[in-house]
N, CA, C and O atoms as a Tinker XYZ file with bonds, in Angstrom:
   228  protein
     1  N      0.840000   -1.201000    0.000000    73     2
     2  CA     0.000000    0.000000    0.000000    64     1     3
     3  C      0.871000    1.245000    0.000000    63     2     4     5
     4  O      1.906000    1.258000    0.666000    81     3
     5  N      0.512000    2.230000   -0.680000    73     3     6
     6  CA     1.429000    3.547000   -0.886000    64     5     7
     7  C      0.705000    4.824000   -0.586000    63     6     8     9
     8  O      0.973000    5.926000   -1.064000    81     7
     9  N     -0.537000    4.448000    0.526000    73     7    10
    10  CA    -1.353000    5.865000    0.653000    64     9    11
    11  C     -0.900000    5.794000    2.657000    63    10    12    13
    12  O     -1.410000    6.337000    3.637000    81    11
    13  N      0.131000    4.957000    2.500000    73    11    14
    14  CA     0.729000    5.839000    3.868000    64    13    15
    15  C      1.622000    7.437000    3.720000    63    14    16    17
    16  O      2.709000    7.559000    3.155000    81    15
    17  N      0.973000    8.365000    4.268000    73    15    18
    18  CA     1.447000    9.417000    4.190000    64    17    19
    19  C      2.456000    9.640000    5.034000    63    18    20    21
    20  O      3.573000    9.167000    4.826000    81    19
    21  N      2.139000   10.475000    6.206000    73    19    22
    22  CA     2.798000   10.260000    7.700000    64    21    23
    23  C      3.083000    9.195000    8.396000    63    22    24    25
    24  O      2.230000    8.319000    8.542000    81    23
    25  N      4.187000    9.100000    8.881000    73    23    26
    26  CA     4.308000    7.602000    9.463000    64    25    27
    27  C      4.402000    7.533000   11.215000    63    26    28    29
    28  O      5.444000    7.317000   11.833000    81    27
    29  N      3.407000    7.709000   11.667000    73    27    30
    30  CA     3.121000    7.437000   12.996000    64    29    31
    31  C      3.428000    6.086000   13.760000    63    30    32    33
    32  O      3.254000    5.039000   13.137000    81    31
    33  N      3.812000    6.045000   14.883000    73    31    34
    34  CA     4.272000    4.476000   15.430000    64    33    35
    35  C      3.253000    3.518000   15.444000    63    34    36    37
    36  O      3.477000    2.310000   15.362000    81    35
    37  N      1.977000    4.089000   15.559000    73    35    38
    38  CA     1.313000    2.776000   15.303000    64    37    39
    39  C      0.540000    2.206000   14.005000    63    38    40    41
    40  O     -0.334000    1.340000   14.016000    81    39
    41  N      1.050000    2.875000   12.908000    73    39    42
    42  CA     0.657000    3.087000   11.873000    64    41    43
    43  C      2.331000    1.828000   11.375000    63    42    44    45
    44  O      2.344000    0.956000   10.506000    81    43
    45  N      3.046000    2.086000   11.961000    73    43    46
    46  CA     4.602000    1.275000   11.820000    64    45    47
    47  C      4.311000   -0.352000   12.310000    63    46    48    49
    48  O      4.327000   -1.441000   11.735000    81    47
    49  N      4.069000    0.065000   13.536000    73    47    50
    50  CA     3.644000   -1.044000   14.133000    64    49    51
    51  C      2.489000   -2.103000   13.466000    63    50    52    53
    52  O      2.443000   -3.303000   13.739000    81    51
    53  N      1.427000   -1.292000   12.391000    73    51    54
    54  CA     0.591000   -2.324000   12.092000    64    53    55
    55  C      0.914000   -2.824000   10.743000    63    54    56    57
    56  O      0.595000   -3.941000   10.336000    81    55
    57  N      1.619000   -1.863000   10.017000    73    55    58
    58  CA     2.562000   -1.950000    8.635000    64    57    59
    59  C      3.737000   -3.311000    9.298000    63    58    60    61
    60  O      4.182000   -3.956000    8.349000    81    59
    61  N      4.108000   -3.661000   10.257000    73    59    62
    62  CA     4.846000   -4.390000   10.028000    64    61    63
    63  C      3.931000   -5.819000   10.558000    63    62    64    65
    64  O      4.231000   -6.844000    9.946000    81    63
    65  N      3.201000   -5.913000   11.287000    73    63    66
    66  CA     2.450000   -6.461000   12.082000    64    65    67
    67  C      1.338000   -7.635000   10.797000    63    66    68    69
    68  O      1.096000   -8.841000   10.753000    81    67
    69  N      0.986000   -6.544000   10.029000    73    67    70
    70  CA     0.769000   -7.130000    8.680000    64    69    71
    71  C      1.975000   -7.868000    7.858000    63    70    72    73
    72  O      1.767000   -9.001000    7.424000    81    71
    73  N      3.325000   -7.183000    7.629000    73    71    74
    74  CA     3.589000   -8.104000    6.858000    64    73    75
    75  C      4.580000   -9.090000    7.311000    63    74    76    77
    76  O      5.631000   -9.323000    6.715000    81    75
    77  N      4.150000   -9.717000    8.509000    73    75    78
    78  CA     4.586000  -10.392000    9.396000    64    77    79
    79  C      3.475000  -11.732000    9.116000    63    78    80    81
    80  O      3.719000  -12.914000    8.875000    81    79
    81  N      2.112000  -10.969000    9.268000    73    79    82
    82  CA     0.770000  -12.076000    9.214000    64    81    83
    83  C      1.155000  -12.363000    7.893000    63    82    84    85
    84  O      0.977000  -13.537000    7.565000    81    83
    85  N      1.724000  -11.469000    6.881000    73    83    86
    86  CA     1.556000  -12.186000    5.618000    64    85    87
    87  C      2.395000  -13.337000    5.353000    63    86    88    89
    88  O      1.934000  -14.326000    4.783000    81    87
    89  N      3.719000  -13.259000    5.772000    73    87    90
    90  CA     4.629000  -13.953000    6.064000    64    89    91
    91  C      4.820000  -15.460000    6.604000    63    90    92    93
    92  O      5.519000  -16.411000    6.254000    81    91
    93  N      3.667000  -15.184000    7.841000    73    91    94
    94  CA     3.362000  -16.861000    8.523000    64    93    95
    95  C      2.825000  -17.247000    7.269000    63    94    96    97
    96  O      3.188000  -18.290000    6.724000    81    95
    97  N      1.787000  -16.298000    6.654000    73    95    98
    98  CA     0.765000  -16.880000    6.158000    64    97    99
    99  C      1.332000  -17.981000    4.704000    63    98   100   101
   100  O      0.762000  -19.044000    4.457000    81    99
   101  N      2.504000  -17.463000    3.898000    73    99   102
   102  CA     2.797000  -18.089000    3.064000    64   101   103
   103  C      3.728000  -18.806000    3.585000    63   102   104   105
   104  O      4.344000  -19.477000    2.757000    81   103
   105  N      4.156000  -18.943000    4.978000    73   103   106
   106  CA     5.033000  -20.022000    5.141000    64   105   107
   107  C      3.950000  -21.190000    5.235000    63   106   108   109
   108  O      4.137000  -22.261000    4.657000    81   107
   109  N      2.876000  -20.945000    5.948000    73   107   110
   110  CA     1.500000  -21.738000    6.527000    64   109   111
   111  C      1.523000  -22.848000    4.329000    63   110   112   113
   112  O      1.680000  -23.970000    3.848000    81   111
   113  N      1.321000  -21.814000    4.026000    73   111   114
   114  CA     0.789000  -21.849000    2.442000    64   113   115
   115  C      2.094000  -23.481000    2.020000    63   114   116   117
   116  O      1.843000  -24.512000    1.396000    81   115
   117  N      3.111000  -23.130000    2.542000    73   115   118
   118  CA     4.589000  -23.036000    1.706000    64   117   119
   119  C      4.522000  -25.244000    2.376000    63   118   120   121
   120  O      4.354000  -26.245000    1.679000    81   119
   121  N      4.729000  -25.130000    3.823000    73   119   122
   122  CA     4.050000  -26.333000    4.528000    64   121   123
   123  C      2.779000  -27.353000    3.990000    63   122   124   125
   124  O      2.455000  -28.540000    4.028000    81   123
   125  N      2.440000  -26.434000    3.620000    73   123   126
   126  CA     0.509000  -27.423000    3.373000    64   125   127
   127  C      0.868000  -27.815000    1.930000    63   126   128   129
   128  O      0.634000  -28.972000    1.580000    81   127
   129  N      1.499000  -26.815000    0.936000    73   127   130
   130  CA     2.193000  -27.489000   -0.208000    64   129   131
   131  C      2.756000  -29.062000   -0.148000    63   130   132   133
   132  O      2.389000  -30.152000   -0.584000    81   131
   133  N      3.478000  -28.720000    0.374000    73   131   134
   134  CA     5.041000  -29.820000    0.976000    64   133   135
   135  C      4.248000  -31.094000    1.425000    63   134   136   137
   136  O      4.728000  -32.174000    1.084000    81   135
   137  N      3.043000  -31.090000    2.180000    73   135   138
   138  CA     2.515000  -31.864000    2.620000    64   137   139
   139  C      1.504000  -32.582000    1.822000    63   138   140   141
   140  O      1.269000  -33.789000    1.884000    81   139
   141  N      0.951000  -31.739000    1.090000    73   139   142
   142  CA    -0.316000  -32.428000    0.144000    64   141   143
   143  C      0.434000  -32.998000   -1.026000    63   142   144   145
   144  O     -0.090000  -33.747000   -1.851000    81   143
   145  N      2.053000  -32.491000   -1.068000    73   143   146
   146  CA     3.059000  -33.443000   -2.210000    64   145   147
   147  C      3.349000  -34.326000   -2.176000    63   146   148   149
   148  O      3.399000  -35.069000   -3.156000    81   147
   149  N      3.790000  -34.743000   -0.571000    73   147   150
   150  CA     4.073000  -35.512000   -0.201000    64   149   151
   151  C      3.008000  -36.822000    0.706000    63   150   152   153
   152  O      3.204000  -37.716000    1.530000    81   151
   153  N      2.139000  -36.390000    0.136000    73   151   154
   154  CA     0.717000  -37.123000    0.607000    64   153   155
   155  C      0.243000  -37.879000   -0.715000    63   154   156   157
   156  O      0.351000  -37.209000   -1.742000    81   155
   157  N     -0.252000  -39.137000   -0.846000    73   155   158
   158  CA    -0.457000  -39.824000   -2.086000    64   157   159
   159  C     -1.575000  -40.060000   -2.159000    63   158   160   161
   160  O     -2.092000  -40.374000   -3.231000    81   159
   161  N     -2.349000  -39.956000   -0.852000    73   159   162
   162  CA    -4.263000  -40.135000   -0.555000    64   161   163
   163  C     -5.032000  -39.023000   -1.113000    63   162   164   165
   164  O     -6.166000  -39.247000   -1.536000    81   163
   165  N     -4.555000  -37.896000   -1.158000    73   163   166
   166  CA    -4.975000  -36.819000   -1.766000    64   165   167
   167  C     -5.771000  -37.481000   -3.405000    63   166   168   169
   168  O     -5.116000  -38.183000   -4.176000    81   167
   169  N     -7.100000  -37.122000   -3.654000    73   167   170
   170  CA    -6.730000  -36.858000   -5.361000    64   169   171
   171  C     -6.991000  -35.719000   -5.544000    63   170   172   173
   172  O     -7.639000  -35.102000   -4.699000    81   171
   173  N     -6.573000  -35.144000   -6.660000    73   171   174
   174  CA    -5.859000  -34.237000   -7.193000    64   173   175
   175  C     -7.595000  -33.175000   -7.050000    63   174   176   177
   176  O     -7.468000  -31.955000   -6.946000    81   175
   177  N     -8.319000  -33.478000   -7.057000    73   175   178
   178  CA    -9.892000  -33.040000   -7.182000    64   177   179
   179  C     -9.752000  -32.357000   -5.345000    63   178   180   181
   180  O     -9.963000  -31.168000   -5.107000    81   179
   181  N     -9.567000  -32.851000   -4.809000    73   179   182
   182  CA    -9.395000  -32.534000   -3.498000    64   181   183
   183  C     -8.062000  -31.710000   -3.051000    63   182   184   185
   184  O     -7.814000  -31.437000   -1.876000    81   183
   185  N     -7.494000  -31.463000   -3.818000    73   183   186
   186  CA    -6.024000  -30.844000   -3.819000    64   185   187
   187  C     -6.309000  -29.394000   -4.367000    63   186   188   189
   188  O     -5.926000  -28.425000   -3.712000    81   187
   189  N     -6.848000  -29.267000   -5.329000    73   187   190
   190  CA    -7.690000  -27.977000   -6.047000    64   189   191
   191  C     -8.769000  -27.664000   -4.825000    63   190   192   193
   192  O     -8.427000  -26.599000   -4.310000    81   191
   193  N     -9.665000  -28.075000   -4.329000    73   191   194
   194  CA   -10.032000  -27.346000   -3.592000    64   193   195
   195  C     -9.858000  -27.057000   -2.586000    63   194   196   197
   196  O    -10.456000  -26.187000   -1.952000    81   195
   197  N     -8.905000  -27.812000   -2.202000    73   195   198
   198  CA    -7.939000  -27.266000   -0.672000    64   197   199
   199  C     -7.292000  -25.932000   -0.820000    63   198   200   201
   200  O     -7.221000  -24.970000   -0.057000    81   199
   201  N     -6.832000  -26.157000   -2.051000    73   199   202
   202  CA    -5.811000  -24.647000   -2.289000    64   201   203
   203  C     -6.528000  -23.741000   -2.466000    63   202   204   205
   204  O     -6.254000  -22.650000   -1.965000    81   203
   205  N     -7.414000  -23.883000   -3.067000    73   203   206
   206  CA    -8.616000  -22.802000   -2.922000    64   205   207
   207  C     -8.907000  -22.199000   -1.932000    63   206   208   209
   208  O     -8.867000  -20.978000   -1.781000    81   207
   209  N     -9.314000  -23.234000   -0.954000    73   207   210
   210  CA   -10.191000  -22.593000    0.499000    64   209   211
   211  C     -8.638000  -22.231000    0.887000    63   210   212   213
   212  O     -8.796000  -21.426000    1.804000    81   211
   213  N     -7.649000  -22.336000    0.753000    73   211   214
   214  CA    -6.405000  -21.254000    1.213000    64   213   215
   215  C     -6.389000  -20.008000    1.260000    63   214   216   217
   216  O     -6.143000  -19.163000    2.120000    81   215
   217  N     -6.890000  -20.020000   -0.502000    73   215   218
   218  CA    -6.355000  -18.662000   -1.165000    64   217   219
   219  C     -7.614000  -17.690000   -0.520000    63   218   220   221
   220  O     -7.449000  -16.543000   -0.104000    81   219
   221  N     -8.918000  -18.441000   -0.543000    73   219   222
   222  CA   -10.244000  -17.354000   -0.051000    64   221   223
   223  C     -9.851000  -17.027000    1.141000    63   222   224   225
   224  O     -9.963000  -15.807000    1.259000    81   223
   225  N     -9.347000  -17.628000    2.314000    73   223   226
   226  CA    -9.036000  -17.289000    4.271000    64   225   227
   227  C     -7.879000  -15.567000    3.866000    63   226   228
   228  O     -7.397000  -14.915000    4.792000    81   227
């Protein structure tokens, strides 16, 4: 986002706070990959909509 103007501390604090959540979040993403690869029960029909309900949270 680029409509931070002034940069106030808690305006810092939630700018980083966010891209911190974003961070777990694609490690979260990065894991559940690794796992549904390495999972062979999965079919692939169920693999698409897992990643899905990822991408919507």
């Amino acid at each position: 986002c680029s409509w931070y103007i002034e940069s106030s501390p808690h305006k810092d604090k939630k700018r980083r706070w966010r891209a911190k959540k974003k961070d777990q979040h694609h490690r979260t993403q990065v894991s559940l990959r690794r796992l549904l690869n390495a999972s062979h029960q999965y079919s692939s029909g169920i693999n698409e909509n897992f990643m899905l309900f990822c991408v919507k949270n």
